[in-house]
C-alpha positions as CSV (number, residue, x, y, z in Angstrom):
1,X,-53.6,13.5,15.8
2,X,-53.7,11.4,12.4
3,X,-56.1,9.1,12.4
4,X,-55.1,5.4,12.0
5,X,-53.9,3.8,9.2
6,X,-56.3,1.2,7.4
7,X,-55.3,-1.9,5.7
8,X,-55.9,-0.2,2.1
9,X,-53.6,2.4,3.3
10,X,-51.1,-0.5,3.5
11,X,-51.5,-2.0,0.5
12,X,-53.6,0.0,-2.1
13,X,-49.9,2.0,-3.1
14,X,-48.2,-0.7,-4.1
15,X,-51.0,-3.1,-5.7
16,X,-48.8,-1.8,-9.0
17,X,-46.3,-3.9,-7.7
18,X,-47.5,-7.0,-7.2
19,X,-48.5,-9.4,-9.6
20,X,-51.7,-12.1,-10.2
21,X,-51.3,-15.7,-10.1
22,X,-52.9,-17.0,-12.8
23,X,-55.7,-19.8,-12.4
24,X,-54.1,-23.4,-13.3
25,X,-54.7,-24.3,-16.5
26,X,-52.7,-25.0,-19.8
27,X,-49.4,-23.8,-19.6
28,X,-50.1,-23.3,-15.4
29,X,-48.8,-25.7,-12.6
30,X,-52.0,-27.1,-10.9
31,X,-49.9,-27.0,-7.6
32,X,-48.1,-23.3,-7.0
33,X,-49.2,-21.4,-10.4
34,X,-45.8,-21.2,-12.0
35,X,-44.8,-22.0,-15.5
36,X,-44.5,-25.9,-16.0
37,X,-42.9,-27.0,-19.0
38,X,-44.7,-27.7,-22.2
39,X,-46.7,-31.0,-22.2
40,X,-46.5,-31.2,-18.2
41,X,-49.5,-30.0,-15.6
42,X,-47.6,-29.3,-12.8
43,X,-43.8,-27.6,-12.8
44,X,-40.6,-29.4,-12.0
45,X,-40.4,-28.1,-8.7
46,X,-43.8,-29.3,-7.6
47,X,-43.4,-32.6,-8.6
48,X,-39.7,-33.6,-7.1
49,X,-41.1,-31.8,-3.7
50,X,-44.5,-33.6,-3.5
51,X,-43.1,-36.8,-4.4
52,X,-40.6,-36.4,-1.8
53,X,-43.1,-36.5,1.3
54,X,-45.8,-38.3,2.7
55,X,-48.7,-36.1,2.7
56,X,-47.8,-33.1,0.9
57,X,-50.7,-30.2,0.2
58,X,-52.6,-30.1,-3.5
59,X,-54.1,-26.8,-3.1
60,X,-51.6,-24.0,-2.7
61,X,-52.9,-20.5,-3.2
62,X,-50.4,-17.9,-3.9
63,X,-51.1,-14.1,-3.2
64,X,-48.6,-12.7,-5.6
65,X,-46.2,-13.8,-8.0
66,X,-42.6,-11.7,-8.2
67,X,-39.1,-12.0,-10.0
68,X,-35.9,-11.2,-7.9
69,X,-35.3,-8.8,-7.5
70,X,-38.2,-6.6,-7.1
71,X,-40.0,-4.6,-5.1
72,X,-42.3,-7.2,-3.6
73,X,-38.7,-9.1,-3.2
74,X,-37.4,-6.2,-1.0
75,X,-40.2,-6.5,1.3
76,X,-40.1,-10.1,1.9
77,X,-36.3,-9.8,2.9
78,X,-36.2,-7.2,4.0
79,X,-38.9,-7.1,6.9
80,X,-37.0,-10.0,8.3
81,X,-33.4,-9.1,7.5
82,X,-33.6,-5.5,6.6
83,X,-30.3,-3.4,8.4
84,X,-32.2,-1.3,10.4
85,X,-35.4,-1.8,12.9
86,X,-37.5,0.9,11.8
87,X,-37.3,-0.4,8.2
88,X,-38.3,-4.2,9.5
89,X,-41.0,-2.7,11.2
90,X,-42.5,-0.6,8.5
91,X,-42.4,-3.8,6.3
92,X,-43.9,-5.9,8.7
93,X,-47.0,-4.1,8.7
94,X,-47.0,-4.1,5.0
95,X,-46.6,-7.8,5.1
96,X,-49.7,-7.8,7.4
97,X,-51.9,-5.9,6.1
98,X,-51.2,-7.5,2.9
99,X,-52.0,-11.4,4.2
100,X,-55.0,-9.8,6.4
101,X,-56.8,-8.3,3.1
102,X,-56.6,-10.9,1.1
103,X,-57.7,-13.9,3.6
104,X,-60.5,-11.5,4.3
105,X,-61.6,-11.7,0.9
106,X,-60.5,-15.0,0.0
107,X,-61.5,-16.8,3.1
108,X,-64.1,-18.6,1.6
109,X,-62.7,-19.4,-1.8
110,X,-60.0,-21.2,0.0
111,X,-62.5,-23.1,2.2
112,X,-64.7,-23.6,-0.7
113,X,-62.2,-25.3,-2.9
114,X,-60.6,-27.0,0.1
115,X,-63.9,-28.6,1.1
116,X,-63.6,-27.3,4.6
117,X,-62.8,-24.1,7.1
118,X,-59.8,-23.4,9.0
119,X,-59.6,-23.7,12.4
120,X,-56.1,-22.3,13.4
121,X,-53.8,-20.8,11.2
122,X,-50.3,-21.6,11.3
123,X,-46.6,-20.7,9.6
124,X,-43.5,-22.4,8.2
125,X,-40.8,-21.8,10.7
126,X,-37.4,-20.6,9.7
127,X,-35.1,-23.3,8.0
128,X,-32.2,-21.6,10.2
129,X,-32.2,-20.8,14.2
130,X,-33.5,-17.2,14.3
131,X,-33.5,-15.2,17.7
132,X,-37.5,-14.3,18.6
133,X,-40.5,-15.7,16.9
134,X,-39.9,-15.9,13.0
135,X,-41.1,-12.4,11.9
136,X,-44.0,-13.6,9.8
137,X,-45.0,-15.1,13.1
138,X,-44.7,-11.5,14.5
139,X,-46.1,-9.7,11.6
140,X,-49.4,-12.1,11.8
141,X,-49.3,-10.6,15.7
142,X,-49.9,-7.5,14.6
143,X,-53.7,-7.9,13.4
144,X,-56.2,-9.1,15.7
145,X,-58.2,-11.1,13.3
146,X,-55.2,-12.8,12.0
147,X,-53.5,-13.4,16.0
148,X,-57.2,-14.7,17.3
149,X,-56.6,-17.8,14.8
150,X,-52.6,-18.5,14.8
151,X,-51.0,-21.0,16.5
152,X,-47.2,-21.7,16.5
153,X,-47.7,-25.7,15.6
154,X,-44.1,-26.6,14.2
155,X,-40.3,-26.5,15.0
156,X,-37.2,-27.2,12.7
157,X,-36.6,-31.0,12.5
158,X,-33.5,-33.0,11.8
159,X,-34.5,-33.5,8.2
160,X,-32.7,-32.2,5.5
161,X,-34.2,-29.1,3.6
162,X,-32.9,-27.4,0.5
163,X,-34.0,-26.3,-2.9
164,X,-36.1,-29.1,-4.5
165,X,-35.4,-31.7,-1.4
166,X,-38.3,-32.1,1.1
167,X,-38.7,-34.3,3.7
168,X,-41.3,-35.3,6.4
169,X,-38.6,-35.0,9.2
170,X,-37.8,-31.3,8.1
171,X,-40.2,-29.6,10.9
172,X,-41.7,-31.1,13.7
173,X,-45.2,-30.9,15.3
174,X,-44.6,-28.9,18.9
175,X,-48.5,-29.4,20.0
176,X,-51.5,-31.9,19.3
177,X,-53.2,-30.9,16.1
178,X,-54.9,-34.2,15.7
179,X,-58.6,-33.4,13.6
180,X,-57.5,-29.4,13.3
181,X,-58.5,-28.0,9.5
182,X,-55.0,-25.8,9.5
183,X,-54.1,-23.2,7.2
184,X,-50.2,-23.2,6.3
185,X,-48.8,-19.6,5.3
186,X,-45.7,-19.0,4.4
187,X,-43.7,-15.7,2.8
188,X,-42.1,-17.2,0.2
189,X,-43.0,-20.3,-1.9
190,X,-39.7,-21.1,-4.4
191,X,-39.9,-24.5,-4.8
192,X,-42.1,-25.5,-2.5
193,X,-39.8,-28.0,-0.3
194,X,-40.6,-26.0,2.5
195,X,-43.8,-25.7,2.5
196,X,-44.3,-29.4,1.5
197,X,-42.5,-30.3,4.2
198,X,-44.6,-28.1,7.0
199,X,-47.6,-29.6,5.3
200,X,-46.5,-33.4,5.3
201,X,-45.5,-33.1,9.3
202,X,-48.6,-31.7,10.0
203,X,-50.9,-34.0,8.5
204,X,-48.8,-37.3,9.4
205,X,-49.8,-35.6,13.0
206,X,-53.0,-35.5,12.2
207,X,-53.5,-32.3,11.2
208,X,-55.7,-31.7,7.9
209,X,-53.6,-28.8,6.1
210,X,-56.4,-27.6,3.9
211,X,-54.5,-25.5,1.9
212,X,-51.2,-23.4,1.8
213,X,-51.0,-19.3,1.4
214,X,-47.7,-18.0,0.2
215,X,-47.7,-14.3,0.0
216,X,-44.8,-14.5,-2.7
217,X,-44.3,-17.2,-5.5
218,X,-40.7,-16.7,-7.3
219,X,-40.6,-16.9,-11.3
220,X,-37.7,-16.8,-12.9
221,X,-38.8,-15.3,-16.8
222,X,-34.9,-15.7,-18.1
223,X,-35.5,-20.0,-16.6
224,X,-36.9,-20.9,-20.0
225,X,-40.2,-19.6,-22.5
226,X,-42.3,-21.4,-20.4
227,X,-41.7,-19.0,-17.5
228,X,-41.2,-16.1,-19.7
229,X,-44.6,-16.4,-21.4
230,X,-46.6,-17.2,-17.9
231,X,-44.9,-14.1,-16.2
232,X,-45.3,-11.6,-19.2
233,X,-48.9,-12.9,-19.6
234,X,-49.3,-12.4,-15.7
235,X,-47.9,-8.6,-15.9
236,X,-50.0,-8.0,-18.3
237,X,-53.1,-7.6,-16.2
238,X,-53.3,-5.3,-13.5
239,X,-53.3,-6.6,-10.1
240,X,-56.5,-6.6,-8.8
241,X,-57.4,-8.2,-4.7
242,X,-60.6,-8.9,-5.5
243,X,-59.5,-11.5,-7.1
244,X,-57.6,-15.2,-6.4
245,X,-56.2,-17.9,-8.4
246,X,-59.1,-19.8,-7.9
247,X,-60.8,-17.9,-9.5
C-alpha cells in the first residue's frame, strides 16, 4: 500500500506555478499587494472597497499572486466548478494543503503584525446560492488542524456585491462572534469587495477580523505599467513558502 500523501507532496510540484506577493512598499498597495498607480499607496480597488464599508480589514495577506488565466487560475475554478467530481476533488486537496502549509508557517507573522492570535478561522461565503457548504469550506474540512479552528460565521445578505461595490449588508453574521480574534480566508481576492464586506459584517458584530488570507490575488499585467512592472518584478523571483509578504 502507498503510503500517504504529505502536504509537500501537494504543493512542492507546482510552487513553479505560483507567484510571491511582494511586501508593500513603493510601487505596492499597502492593502492586497497589487500594483497601485504611480504616486498612490494603495490601488484603486482597495480604496473604492474600504471606503465603501464600515469596518473594513487593513492587513490582508495574500498567498499567491496569478494572472487569468493560469494554472493557479485553473485550480481556484476549477475545484469548485470543475465538470467532473474526481477533478474537484483532486483540486480540493491541492487547495488544502496549499492554505494548511502556509498558515503553518505564517501563523505567527500574521498574528505578529495583527497584534493578536486567531481564535476561529472563518470563510467568505459564495456571492451566489451554491448547493452544499461552499467548497473552500469543504476543502478546509479536509485537514484537521485547519477543521479544529473553522467556524461557518456568515451568510449572503441582501446587500449588493459586485466588482468594486462593497457593502456592510453583503453577508450576514449567522452566530455570536462578539470578542472572537477571526481569521477571514478567502480563494480569490479581485478587488477585494468581497472580502471587505465579510470583514465589515464581522467586526460591526463584534468580531475582531485580524487579518484576511486570500490564497489567490488577481493581476492583470496588460491593466497598465504599473501592474506590468509589479507582476514581472514578482515572477522574477522564485516562489519560495518560507516566505510571506510581511516579510
Amino acid at each position: 500500500m502507498a503510503p500517504p500523501r504529505s502536504v509537500a507532496d501537494f504543493t512542492d510540484p507546482y510552487t513553479g506555478t505560483l507567484t510571491s506577493p511582494p511586501p508593500a512598499g513603493l510601487g505596492v498597495c499597502d492593502i492586497c499587494h497589487g500594483a497601485p498607480n504611480a504616486g498612490f499607496s494603495r490601488c484603486y480597488s482597495c480604496s473604492q472597497t474600504m471606503r465603501q464599508v464600515s469596518r473594513p480589514v487593513s492587513l490582508v495577506v495574500p498567498i499567491s499572486l496569478y494572472e487569468i488565466p493560469s494554472q493557479l487560475h485553473h485550480v481556484l475554478r476549477n475545484y469548485k466548478d470543475g465538470y467532473t467530481e474526481s477533478l474537484r476533488a483532486a483540486l480540493r486537496l491541492r487547495v488544502t494543503a496549499l492554505l494548511l502549509r502556509f498558515l503553518s508557517l505564517h501563523g505567527e507573522h500574521i498574528a505578529t503584525a495583527a497584534g493578536a492570535p486567531w481564535d476561529i478561522i472563518t470563510s467568505v461565503p459564495s456571492t451566489n446560492p451554491r448547493a452544499g457548504g461552499h467548497p473552500l469550506e469543504v476543502a478546509i474540512g479536509l485537514a484537521r488542524q485547519l477543521a479544529e479552528q473553522y467556524e461557518p460565521t456568515l451568510e449572503r445578505g441582501d446587500g449588493v456585491l459586485a466588482h468594486n461595490q462593497a457593502s456592510d449588508t453583503g453577508y450576514r453574521v449567522t452566530g455570536d462572534v462578539s470578542d472572537t480574534n477571526v481569521l477571514l480566508v478567502d480563494d480569490t481576492f479581485t478587488s477585494g469587495a468581497r472580502v471587505q464586506s465579510a470583514a465589515s459584517a464581522l467586526a460591526l458584530a463584534g468580531a475582531n477580523v485580524v487579518a484576511a488570507v486570500p490564497i489567490g490575488r488577481v493581476i492583470s499585467p496588460s491593466y497598465n505599467e504599473a501592474a506590468k512592472e509589479l507582476w514581472e518584478a514578482s515572477r522574477a523571483t522564485a516562489f519560495d513558502f518560507g516566505v510571506c509578504c510581511l516579510e
